[in-house]
N, C-alpha and C positions, 0 to 999 in steps of 0.2 A: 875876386874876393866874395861878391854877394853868392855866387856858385857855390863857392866851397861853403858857406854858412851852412844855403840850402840842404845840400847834400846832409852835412852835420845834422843838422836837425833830423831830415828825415830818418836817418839811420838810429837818432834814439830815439825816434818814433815804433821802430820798429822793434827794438831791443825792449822797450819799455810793454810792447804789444805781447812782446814772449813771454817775460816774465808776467805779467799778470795772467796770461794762460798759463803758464806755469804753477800757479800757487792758485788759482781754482779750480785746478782737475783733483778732483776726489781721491784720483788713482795712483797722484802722486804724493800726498799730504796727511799727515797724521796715521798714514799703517793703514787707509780704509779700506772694504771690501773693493773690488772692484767687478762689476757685474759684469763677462764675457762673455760672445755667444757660443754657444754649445758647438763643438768642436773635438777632432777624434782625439785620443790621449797618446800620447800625454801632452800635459796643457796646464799651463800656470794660472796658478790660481789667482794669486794677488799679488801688488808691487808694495811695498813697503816706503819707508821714506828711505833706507837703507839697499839702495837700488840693487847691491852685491848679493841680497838675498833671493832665495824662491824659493817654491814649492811646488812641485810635480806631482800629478795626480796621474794614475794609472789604472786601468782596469786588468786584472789578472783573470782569467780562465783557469777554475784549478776544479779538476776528477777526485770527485770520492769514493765512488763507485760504476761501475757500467752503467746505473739507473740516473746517477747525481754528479753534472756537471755545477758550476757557481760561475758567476760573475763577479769579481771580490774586488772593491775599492778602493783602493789603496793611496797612499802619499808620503814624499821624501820631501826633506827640506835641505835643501842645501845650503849651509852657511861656511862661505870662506872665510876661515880659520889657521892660524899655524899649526892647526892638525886635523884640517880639511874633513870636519865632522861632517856626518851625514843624521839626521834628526828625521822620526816621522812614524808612522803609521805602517807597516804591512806583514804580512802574514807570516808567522817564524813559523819552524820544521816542528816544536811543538804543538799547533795550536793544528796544524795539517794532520797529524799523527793521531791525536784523541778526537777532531770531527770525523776521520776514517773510521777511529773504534766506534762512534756513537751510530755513524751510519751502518753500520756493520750491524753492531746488536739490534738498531731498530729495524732491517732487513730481515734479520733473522724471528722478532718480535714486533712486528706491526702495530701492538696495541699496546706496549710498552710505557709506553706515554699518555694515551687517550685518556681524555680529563684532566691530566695535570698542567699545574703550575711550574715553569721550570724559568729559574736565575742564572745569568752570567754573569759573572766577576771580573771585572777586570776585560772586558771584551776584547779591547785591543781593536782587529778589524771585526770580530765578531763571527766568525764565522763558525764553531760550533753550534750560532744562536740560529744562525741563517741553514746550514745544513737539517736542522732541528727542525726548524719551520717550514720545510721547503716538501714535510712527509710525514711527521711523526702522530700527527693528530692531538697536539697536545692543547690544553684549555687555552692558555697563555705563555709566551716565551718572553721576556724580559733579558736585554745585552743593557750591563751597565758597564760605564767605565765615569773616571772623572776627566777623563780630558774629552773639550766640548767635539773638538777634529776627529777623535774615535767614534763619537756617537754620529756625528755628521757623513762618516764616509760609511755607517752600519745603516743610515737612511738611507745613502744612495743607492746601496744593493741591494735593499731590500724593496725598495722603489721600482727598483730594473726589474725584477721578477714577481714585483707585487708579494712580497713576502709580510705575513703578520709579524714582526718583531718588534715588541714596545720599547722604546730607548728610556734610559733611566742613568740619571747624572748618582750617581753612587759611591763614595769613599768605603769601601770595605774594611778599611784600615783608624775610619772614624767611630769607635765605636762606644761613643754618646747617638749615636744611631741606629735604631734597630733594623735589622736584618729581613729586608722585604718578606711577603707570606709565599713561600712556595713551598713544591712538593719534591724538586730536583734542583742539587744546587751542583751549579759546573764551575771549575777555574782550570786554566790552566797556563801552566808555566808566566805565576806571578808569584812566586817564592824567589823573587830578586835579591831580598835582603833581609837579615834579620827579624829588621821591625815588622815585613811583610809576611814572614813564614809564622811569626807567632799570631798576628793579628789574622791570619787567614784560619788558623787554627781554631782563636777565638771563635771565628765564624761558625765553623761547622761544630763546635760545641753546641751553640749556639741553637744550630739548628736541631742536632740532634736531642738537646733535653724539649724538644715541643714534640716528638715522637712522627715516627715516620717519613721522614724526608731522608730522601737520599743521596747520597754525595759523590759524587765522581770528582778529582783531583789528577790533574794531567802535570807534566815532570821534568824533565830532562837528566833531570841529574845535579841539582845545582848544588853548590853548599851549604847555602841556609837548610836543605831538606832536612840534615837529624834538626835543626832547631823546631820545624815543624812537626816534626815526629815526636819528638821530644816531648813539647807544646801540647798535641792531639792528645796524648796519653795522659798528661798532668789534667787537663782542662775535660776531657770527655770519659776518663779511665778505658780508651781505646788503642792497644795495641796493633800498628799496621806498617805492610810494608808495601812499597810499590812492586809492578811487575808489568810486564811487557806485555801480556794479554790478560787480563782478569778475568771472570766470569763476572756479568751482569748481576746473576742474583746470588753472590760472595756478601751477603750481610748489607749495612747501610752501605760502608765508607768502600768505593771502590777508587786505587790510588793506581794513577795509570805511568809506566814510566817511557815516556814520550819521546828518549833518544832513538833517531833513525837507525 
């Protein structure tokens, strides 16, 4: 009998030892970061208290040109779901399509940029911002997005190559906000939705009544685009269409359309 006590006891000894290492690890309580060491990708980032969840980080190698390769940081979140969503961060065929144009024209125009100030909207992975930076000579590059995971994976790559790109937390779509000071403003394929094709509009209004800034707008195709067309015309008296190759120096608004 005093056997079997013993035993007893020490086994919630030990149960009770779990559990309180259980609910002191950082990594498993309250959603906290979890600091892991450096490790090839892809590689989770954090545990959540929702153990079913993750997120994947990955480094993408993507060619813009024979001169310009990238390093592009990217992340998926996986949450199992009755419709096995996928959530996250990385590079769509639009955003690949108009850093190809921009490398292109400043290949063709080296000093294209030199001195200016140039804004990203909506970065996403950021990578027009990073192509931009990586050659163009320009004063300042600013990738803004509002999600803090966008801005964090445009440090990492910009980090990897030591690229100047200033991260800027920015609602383009708030606009009791003014519209940082630059001399180029980039977006592309963030005409998601109504609200986003007119308040994008706003912007470049925006931009263009302070004179001389110029605007590139990268496309796909989406449906909201006549509301931004629509929009651009009411708000800047600017008539425009998109097209598949523009010419750089086609006026302010160059409207890129970004389907492969």
């Amino acid at each position: 009998m005093w056997t079997s006590h013993a035993t007893l006891l020490v086994l919630v000894s030990v149960l009770l030892g779990v559990a309180e290492a259980f609910y002191a690890s950082p990594s498993l309580c309250g959603g906290r970061v979890v600091s892991l060491p450096a490790r090839s990708s892809p590689r989770k980032l954090f545990t959540t208290a929702n153990l079913r969840s993750s997120v994947t980080e990955q480094v993408t190698k993507i060619s813009l040109s024979d001169k310009l390769t990238l390093d592009v940081h990217e992340c998926s979140i996986q949450k199992p779901t009755e419709f096995h969503s996928i959530e996250g961060k990385t590079t769509g065929p639009s955003s690949l399509e108009m850093a190809g144009f921009l490398t292109r024209q400043i290949e063709q125009h080296p000093d294209l940029l030199a001195n200016q100030r140039v804004l990203e909207l909506g970065a996403g992975t950021g990578l027009c911002s990073l192509a931009l930076a990586s050659f163009s000579r320009a004063k300042t590059i600013m990738a803004s997005d509002i999600d803090p995971r966008a801005l964090e994976l445009i440090a990492s790559s910009a980090k990897h190559k030591n690229l100047p790109v200033h991260l800027l937390d920015f609602d383009f779509c708030d606009t009791s906000q003014p519209l940082p000071a630059c001399d180029w403003l980039l977006a592309s394929d963030v005409i998601c939705a109504p609200r986003m094709a007119r308040r994008l509009a706003d912007r470049c209004a925006e931009a263009l009544s302070r004179g001389g800034v110029k605007i590139v707008v990268g496309d796909p195709g989406r449906a909201a685009r006549k509301v931004f067309l629509d929009r651009l015309a009411f708000m800047a008296g600017k008539a425009a269409a998109f097209e598949r190759e523009p010419q750089i120096s086609d006026g302010l608004i160059i409207l890129l359309h970004t389907q492969p």
